[in-house]
Legacy VTK file of the C-alpha trace (Angstrom):
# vtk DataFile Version 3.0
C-alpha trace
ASCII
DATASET POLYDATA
POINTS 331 float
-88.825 -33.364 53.928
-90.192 -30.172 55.867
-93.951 -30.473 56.717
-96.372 -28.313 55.917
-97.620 -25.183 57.242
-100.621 -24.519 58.714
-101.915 -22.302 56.118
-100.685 -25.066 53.494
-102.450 -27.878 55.333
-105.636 -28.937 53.228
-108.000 -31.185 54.484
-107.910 -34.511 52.212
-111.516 -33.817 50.967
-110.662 -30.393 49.375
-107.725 -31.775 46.929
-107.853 -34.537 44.675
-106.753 -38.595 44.752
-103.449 -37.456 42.572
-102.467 -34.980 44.596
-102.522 -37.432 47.810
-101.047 -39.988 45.900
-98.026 -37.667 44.851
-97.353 -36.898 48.451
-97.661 -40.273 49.770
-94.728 -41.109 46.674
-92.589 -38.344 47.514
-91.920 -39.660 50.483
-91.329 -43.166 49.354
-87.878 -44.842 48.909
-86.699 -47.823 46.502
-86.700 -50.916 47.403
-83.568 -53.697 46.840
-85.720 -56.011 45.013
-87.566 -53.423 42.751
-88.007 -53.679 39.549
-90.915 -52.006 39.322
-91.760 -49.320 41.463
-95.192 -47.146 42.663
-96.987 -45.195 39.890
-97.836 -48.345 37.204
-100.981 -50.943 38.424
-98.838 -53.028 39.901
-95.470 -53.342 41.408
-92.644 -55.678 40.058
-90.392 -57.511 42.587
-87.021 -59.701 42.062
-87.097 -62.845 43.847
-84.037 -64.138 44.152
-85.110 -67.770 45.916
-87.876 -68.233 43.979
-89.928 -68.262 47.003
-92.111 -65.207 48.279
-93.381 -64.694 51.913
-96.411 -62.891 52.087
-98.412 -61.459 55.281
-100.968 -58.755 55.681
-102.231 -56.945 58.803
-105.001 -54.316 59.539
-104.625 -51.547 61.308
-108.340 -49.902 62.612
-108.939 -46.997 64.774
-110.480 -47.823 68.191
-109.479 -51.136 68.515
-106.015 -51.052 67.207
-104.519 -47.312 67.663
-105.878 -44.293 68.994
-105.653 -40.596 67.149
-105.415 -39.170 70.616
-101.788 -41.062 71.617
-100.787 -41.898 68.004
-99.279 -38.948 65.729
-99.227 -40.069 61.840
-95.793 -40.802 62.145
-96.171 -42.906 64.908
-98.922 -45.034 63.146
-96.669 -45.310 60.042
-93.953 -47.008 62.029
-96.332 -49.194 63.632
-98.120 -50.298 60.742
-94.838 -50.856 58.954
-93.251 -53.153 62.119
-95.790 -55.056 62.913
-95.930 -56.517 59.204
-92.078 -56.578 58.870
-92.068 -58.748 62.360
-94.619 -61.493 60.543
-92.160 -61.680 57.719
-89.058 -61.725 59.632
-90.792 -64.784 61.886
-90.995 -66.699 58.392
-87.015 -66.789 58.540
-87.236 -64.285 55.536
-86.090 -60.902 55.048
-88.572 -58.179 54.066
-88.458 -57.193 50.696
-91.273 -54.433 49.912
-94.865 -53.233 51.521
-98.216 -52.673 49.861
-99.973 -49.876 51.708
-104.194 -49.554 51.394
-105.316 -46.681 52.998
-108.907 -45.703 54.106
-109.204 -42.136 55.515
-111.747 -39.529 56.649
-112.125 -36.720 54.648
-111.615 -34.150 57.421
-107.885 -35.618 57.574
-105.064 -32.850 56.625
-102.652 -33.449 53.708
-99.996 -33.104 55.742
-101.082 -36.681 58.158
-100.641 -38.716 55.147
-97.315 -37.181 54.379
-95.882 -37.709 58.150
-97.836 -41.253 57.774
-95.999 -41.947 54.416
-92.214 -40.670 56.818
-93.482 -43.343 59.602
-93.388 -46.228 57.214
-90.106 -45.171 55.548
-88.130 -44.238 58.779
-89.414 -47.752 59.836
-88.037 -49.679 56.771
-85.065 -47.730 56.693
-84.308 -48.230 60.734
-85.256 -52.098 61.035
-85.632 -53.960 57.512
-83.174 -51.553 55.098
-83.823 -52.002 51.388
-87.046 -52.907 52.131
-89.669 -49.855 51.359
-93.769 -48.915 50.100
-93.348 -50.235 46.592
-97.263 -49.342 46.060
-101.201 -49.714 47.217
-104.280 -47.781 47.467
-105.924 -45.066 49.012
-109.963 -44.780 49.604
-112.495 -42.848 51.551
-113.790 -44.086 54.707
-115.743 -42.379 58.089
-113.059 -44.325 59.651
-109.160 -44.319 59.383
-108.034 -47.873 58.088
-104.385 -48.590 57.667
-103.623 -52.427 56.014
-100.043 -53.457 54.682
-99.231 -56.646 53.119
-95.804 -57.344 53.849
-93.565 -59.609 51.491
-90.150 -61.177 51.763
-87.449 -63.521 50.414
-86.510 -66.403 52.086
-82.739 -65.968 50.323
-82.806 -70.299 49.721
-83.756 -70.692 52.981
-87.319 -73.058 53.845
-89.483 -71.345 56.098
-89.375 -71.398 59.383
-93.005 -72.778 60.564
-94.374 -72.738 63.554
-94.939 -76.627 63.621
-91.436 -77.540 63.606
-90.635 -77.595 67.831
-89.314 -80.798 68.952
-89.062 -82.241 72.117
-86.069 -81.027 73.721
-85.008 -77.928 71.743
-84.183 -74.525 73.503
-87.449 -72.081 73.805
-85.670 -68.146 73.188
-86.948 -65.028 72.415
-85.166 -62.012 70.614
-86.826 -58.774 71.693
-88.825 -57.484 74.654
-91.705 -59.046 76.062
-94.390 -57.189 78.224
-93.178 -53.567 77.953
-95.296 -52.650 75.289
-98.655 -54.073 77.589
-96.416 -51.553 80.055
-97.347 -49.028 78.249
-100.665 -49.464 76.900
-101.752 -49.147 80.920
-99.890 -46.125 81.314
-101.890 -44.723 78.484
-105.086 -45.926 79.762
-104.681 -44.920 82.939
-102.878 -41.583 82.863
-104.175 -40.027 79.834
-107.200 -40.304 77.700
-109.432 -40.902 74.191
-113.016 -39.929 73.704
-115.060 -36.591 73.252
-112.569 -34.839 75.565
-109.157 -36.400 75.044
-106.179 -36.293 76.677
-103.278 -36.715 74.737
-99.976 -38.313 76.130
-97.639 -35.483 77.755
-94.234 -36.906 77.541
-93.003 -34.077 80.189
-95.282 -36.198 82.592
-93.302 -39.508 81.695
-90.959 -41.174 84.008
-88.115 -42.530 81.773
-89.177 -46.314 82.662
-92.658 -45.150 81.727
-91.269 -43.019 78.241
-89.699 -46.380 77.022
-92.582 -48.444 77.526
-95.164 -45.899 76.138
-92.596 -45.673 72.815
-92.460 -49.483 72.570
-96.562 -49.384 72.429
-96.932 -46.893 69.983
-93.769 -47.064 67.956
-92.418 -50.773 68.246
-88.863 -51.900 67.243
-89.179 -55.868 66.586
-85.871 -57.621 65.878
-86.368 -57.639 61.997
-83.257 -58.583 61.103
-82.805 -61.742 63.679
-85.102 -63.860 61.532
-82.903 -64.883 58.599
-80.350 -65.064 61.628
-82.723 -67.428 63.194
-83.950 -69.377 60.170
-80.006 -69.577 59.126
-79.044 -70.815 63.077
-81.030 -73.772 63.040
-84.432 -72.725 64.235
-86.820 -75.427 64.459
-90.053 -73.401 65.191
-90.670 -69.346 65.180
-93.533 -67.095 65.091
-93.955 -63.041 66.167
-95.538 -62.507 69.269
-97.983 -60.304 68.780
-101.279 -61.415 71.015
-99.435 -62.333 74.299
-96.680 -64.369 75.168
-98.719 -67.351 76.727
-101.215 -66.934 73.654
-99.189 -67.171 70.838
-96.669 -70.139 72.779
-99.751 -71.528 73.085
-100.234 -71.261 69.407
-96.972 -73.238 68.449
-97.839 -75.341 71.203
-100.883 -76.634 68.912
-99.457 -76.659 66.160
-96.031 -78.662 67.045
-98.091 -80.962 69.430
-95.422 -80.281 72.138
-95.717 -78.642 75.558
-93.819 -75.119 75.887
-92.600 -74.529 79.276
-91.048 -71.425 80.280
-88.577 -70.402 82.443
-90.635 -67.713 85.308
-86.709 -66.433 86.375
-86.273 -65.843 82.643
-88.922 -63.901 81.846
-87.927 -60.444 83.440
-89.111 -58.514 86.647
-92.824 -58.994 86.045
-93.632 -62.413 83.814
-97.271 -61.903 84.344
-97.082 -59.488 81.786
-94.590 -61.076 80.269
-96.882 -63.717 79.247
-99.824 -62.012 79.064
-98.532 -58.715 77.272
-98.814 -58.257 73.528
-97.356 -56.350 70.341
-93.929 -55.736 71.549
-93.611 -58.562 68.202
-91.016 -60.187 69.834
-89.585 -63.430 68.118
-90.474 -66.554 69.685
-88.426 -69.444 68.545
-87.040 -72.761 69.434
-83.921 -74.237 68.356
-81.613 -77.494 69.022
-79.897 -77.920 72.421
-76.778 -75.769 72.250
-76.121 -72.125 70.833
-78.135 -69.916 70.307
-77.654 -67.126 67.697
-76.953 -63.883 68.601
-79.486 -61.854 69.897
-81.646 -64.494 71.073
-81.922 -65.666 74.887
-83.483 -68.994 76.052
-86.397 -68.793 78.006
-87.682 -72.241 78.557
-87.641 -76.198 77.266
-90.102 -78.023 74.951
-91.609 -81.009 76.660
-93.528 -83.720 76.335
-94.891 -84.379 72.979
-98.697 -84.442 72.846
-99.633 -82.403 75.325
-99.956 -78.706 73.590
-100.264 -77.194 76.888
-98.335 -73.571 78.058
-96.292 -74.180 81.307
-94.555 -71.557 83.297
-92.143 -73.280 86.162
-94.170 -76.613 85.454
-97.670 -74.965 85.717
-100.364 -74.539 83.320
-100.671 -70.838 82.318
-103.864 -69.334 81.183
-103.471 -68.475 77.159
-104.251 -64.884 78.110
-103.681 -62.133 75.552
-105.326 -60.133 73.309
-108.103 -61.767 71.328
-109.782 -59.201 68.875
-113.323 -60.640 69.252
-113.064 -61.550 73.008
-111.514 -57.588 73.871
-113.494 -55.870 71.428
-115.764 -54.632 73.865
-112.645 -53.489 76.111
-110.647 -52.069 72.986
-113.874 -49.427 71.841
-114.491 -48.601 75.670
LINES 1 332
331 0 1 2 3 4 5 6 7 8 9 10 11 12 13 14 15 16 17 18 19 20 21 22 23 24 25 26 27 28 29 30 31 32 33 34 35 36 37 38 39 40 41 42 43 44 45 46 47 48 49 50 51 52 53 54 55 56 57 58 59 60 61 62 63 64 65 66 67 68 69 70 71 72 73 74 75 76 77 78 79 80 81 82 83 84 85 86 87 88 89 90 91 92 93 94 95 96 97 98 99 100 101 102 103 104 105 106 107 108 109 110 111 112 113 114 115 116 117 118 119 120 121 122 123 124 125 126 127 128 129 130 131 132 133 134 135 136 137 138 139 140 141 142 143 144 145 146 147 148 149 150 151 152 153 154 155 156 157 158 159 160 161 162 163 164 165 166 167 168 169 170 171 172 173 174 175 176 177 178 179 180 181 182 183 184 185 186 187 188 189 190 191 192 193 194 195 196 197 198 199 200 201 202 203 204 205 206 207 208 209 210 211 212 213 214 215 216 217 218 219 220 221 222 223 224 225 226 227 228 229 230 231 232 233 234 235 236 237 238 239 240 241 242 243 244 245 246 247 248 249 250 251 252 253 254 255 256 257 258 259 260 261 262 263 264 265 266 267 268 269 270 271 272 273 274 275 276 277 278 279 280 281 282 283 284 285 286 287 288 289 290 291 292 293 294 295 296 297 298 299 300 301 302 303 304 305 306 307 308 309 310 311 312 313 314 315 316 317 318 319 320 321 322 323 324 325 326 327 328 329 330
């Protein structure tokens, strides 16, 4: 769908909630498991296994995305992928989004339109059949973007993250540490605030490029979940905070140690473990083969333990903490 023209461009306080609403649903496509699409007061959704996985995620400027390095499209992929990876990390496969938006009045018409193309590009690229099947939209001094995310486990259980055992294979399907990558090229090369500097990709080494697109537009392995879930997986979750954080995560709750692999975790595992939101899948499966797409990366140990070892040595659960970084995220 073309996008408006400049002289066609309202801001979102001079039109009404309908006319919002019809862009935003212009824009949206149907999903597999509709029955019941946008425009009623709820949404109506088949579930085949009788069994619904349901996630939801906030999205907040300053702490989560920035206006000056994010375009509207960029922030509707990214809202959409980082829900689709919680779903996928279930074992499930994502089956329609809920979308509540809270935006500034000043906002143009045509933001929530590219906003409303993020989200279905994103569907349509790395969970097909899976769409915006409805939500809300609100006022707010500050732009708010949060999804709840549901799926179908397809007869499947759900893969927990409780479930590692002593023994099984520690693999990953996805990237780890190129989206922290790129988060310091925008920090250090361009710049938010009263006089920004927005990200010139003609200034972007191709290395750099990649990594900058894996922070702001993210491409998690949606569909390896149900491959996952259906290969045996014993334990799974996104990784979303940091490597070493979110092992250390399944750790707990599989009272097991995780201990990776340093030669297996890429050119620079420091940020390997300590990156985040690349939403890579973590997940640990039986000695043996491992499903396509996913690569082992380390061994589950002793049982007990709940530590995070890299090469046999503890590894600090760095990662990003909303409360501990807040300070560093609004700086």
């Amino acid at each position: 769908m073309a996008s408006r023209s400049a002289d066609d461009d309202p801001r979102l306080g001079d039109v009404s909630e309908g006319t919002v609403l019809r862009a935003i649903l212009a824009r949206t496509a149907p999903a597999t498991h509709t029955i019941l699409g946008p425009g009623d007061d709820a949404a109506v959704l088949a579930t085949p296994s009788g069994s619904v996985v349901a996630t939801t995620d906030t999205l907040v400027h300053g702490p989560d995305f920035r206006l000056a390095w994010s375009g509207a499209y960029d922030l509707g992929w990214k809202s959409a992928a980082v829900n689709l990876a919680d779903v996928a990390a279930m074992g499930a496969r994502p089956t329609g989004l809920l979308v509540a938006l809270a935006v500034p009045k000043d906002l143009r018409l045509s933001f929530v339109e590219q906003l409303s193309d993020g989200f279905r590009a994103a569907c349509e690229t790395l969970a097909p059949g899976c769409s915006v099947i409805g939500g809300d939209l609100t006022v707010s001094e500050v732009l708010m973007i949060a999804v709840t995310a549901l799926g179908d486990l397809e007869g499947r259980s759900a893969v927990k993250r409780s479930g590692a055992r002593v023994g099984d294979t520690v693999a990953i399907a996805g990237e780890v540490g190129l989206s922290a990558r790129g988060l310091s090229v925008l920090f250090g090369r361009f710049r938010d605030g009263e006089t920004p500097v927005p990200v010139d990709d003609a200034q972007l080494l191709p290395g750099e490029r990649a990594a900058v697109t894996a922070q702001l537009r993210p491409s998690p392995p949606i569909g390896l979940g149900a491959a996952a879930a259906a290969g045996g997986a014993t334990a799974m979750m996104d990784v979303s905070d940091g490597l070493a954080l979110d092992a250390g995560r399944m750790a707990s709750a599989s009272a097991v140690t995780i201990d990776f692999d340093r030669d297996a975790l890429g050119d620079d595992p420091a940020r390997a473990l300590a990156g985040g939101e690349d939403h890579a899948l973590l997940a640990t499966f039986p000695p043996g083969a491992l499903p396509l797409g996913f690569r082992a990366v380390g061994a589950v140990r002793v049982r007990g333990a709940e530590d995070v070892l890299c090469d046999g040595r503890v590894v600090d659960a760095a990662g990003w903490d909303p409360y501990r970084d807040w300070d560093a995220a609004a700086g």
